[in-house]
N, C-alpha and C positions, 0 to 999 in steps of 0.2 A: 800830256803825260800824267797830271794827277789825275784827271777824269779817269784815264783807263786802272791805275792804282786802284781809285776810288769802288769803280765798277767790279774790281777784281774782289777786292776786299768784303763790298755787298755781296757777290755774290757766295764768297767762301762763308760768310756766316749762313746763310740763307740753306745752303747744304749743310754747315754744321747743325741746326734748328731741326732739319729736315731728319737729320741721322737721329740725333736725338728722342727727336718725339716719335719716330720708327720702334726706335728701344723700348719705348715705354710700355709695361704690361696691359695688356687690356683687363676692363673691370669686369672679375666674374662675377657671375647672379649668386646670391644668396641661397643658400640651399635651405632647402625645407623637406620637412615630416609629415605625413598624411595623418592625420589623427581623426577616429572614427569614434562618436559617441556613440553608443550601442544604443538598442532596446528596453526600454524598461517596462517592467511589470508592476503597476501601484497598487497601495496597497491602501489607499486614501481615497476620497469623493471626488479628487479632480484629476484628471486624463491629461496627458502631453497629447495638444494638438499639433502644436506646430515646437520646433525649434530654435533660436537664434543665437550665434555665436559670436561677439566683440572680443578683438584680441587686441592691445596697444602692446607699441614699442615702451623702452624705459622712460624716453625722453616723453610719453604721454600722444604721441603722435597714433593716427589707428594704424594698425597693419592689415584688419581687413575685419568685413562683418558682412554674413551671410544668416539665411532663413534656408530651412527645408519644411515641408509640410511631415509629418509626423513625428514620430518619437528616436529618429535617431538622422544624425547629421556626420558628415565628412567633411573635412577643410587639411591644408594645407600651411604650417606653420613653421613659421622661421625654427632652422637649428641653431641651438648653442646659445641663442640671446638672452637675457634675461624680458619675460611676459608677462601682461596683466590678463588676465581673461576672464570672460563673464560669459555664462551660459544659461539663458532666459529661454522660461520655456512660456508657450502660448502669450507672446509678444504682439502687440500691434505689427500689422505691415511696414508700416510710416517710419519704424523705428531703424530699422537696416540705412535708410536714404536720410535720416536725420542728424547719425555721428560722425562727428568730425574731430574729435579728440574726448580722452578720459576722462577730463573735466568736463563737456560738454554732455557727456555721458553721462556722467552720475550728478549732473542738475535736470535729465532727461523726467519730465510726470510720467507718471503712466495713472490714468484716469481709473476709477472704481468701473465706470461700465464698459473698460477693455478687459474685463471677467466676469467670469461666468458661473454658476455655480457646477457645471461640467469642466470647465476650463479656467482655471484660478491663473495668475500671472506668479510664477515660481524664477527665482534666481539664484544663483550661487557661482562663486568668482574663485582664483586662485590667483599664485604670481609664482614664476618659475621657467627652469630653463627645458625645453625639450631636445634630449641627446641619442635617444635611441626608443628603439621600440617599447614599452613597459605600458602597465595596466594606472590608469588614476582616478580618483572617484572624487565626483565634486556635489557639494549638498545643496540640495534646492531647497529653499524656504518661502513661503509666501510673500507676498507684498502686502496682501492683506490682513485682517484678522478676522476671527469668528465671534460671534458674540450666540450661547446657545441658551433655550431656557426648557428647563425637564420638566417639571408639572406643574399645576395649578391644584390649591388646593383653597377653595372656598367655605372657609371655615365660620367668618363672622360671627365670630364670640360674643356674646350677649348683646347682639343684635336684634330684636327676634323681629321687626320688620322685615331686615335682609333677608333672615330665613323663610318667611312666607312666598316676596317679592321673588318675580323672574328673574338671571340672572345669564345675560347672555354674554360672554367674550366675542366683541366685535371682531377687532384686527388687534394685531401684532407687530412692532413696530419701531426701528431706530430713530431720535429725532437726533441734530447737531452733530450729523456722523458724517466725515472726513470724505472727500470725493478725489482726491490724488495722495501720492506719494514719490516723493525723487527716487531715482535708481537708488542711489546713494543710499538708501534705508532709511533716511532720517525722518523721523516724520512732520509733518506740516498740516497747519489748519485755515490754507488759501482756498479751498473748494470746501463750500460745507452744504451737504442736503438734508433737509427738513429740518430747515431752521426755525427751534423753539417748537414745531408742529408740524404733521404730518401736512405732505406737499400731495394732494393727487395729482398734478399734473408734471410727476417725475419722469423724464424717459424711462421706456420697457426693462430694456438691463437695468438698470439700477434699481425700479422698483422691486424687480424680482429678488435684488438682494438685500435691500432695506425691508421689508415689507410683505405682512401674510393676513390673509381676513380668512380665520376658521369660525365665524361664524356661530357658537356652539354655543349649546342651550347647557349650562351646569346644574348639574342636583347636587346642592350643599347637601350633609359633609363631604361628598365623595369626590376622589384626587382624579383629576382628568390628564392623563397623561398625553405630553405636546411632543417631545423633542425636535422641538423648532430650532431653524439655524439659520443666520445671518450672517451680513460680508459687509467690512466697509474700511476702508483706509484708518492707518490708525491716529487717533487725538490725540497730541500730547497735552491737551488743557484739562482732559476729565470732566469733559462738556457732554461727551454722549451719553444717552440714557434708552435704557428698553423700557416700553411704555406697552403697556398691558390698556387696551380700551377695553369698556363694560360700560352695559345697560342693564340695570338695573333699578325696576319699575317703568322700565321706558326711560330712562333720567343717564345721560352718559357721565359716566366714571372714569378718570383715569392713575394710573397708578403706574408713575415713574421708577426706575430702578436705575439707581446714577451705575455708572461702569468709572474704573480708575482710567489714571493713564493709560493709554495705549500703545502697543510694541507692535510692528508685523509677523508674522506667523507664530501669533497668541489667542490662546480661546478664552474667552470669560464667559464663565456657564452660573448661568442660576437655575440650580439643580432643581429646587424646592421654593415654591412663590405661593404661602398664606393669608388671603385677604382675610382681613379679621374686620374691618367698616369698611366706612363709604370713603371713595377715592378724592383725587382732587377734580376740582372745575376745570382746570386747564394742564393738558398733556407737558408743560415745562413747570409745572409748579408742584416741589416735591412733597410728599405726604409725609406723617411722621411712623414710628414702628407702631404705633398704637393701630395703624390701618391695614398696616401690609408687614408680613414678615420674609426677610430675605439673606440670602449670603450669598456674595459672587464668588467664586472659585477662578484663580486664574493658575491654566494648563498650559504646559509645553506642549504644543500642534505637534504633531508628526513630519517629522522631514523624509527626506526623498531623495536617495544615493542616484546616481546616474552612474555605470561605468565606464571609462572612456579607454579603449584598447587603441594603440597606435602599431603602425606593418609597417 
C-alpha cells in the first residue's frame, strides 16, 4: 500500500515539474539594428582600404567583429544595451580572428609595416546605446605619426672649404623609431627600427616609411626644396631623430635632428634645416646649433569623420 502511495505521489510531482516548466516563457533573441557605415571621401594622403568593426558588450565580452573590403561596412547591433565600439580602418586580416574580449583588444600591436603610405591604420571608438534609426560620426585618427622635413638650406657660414667642396644629400632617414603601437593608443617602445643607425636590411613596408635616398647634388646658398614624409609608431622616450646624410668632399656627414615625445596622429615638421659646418661621424651622435640650424613644429594631423546612417 505505501509503494503504490509512494508511486502516486512521484508521479503527481513529476506532472506538476512537467506543467510548470510548460509555463515557462521561452527566451527571445535579442533584437538588433543594422547599422551601415557609409562612404567616405578623404581629404588626406591615406585611402580606406578596408574596414573593420569591434563592438563589446558592457561586461567587456565581444558581441561581434567583422572586416569588409572598402570604405563602407554593414553589421548588425544589439538594441537598447549599452556598447563599446571601434572602427578600424585598413586593419590587418589577423585582426577579426584574434579578439576575444576589450581588454584583449586594446593590448592588440598593430605593427608600423601593416601601413602603408596609401593605407595608414586609422581608428576611432564610441560607447553608447543604439535605439533607433539616427545618423553618428565617429573620428578616425591615426596609429601613427608623421615626422616631415620642408627644405634644406646649405648655408655653411664661414666655412669656405664647404663652399668650394661638393655637397651631396645621400638619404633621409628615421633612426630609433617605434615599430608597433597597442590598439589602446598608448604608445610603446618594444619594437624599435634603426637602432642608433640606419638598418638596410629593413623589410620593404617599413623601409618605405622609415627611409628616402634623394641622392641630390646641392649648390650652396640655394634652398632645395624636399617635402619629404615619414611614418613610424610613436616614442614616448624622445629617442627618435631625423638624420639628414651628406657627403661632402667624398667624406659622410651626418646631422641628427632629435624629434620630442611622440603622440599618434601627430606630425612633427622641420620646416627649414640650415647646415651652417661639418656634421657628425655617426648618424646617433647629436651636433651642436653651431652646425645645423632647426625648429620642429609639432601639428595637429587631420582627422577623418566617417558617417555611420542606421535603417
Amino acid at each position: 500500500m505505501r509503494r503504490i502511495v509512494r508511486k502516486m505521489l512521484l508521479g503527481g510531482g513529476m506532472l506538476l515539474f512537467m506543467a510548470c516548466d510548460s509555463e515557462m516563457p521561452a527566451e527571445t533573441p535579442s533584437e538588433r539594428v543594422e547599422v551601415s557605415f557609409g562612404a567616405l571621401e578623404l581629404k588626406s594622403e591615406s585611402d580606406i582600404n578596408s574596414l573593420t568593426l569591434c563592438v563589446f558588450r558592457s561586461d567587456g565580452s565581444l558581441d561581434i567583429c567583422v572586416r569588409e573590403q572598402g570604405s563602407s561596412l554593414t553589421a548588425s547591433l544589439l538594441k537598447g544595451e549599452m556598447l563599446s565600439f571601434y572602427l578600424i580602418a585598413n586593419a590587418p586580416e589577423s585582426l577579426t580572428g584574434a579578439v576575444a574580449g576589450e581588454r584583449d583588444f586594446a593590448d592588440t600591436k598593430v605593427g608600423l609595416a601593416m601601413n602603408s603610405r596609401s593605407g595608414l591604420v586609422m581608428m576611432g571608438r564610441g560607447e553608447r546605446r543604439f535605439d533607433g534609426p539616427e545618423a553618428v560620426h565617429v573620428v578616425l585618427d591615426r596609429l601613427v605619426c608623421k615626422v616631415s622635413l620642408g627644405s634644406l638650406v646649405p648655408s655653411f657660414v664661414g666655412a669656405d672649404y664647404l663652399h668650394s667642396a661638393p655637397v651631396v644629400l645621400d638619404r633621409v632617414y628615421l633612426i630609433n623609431a617605434c615599430g608597433s603601437v597597442p590598439l589602446s593608443t598608448e604608445p610603446s617602445s618594444e619594437v624599435v627600427f634603426n637602432p642608433g643607425a640606419r638598418d638596410a636590411a629593413l623589410p620593404a613596408p617599413v623601409a618605405d616609411l622609415l627611409d628616402c635616398g634623394p641622392d641630390v647634388l646641392l649648390e650652396s646658398p640655394s634652398a632645395l626644396s624636399l617635402d619629404l614624409e615619414f611614418y613610424c609608431c610613436p616614442n614616448p622616450l624622445e629617442e627618435t631623430m631625423l638624420v639628414l646624410e651628406l657627403s661632402i668632399g667624398g667624406e659622410k656627414n651626418y646631422y641628427p635632428i632629435p624629434l620630442p615625445a611622440m603622440e599618434c596622429n601627430k606630425e612633427y615638421r622641420a620646416e627649414v634645416v640650415e647646415l651652417l659646418s661639418w656634421g657628425s661621424a655617426s648618424p646617433d651622435v647629436p651636433v651642436s646649433r653651431s652646425s645645423v640650424d632647426f625648429s620642429v613644429n609639432v601639428l595637429e594631423w587631420e582627422t577623418v569623420e566617417k558617417e555611420c546612417v542606421m535603417y
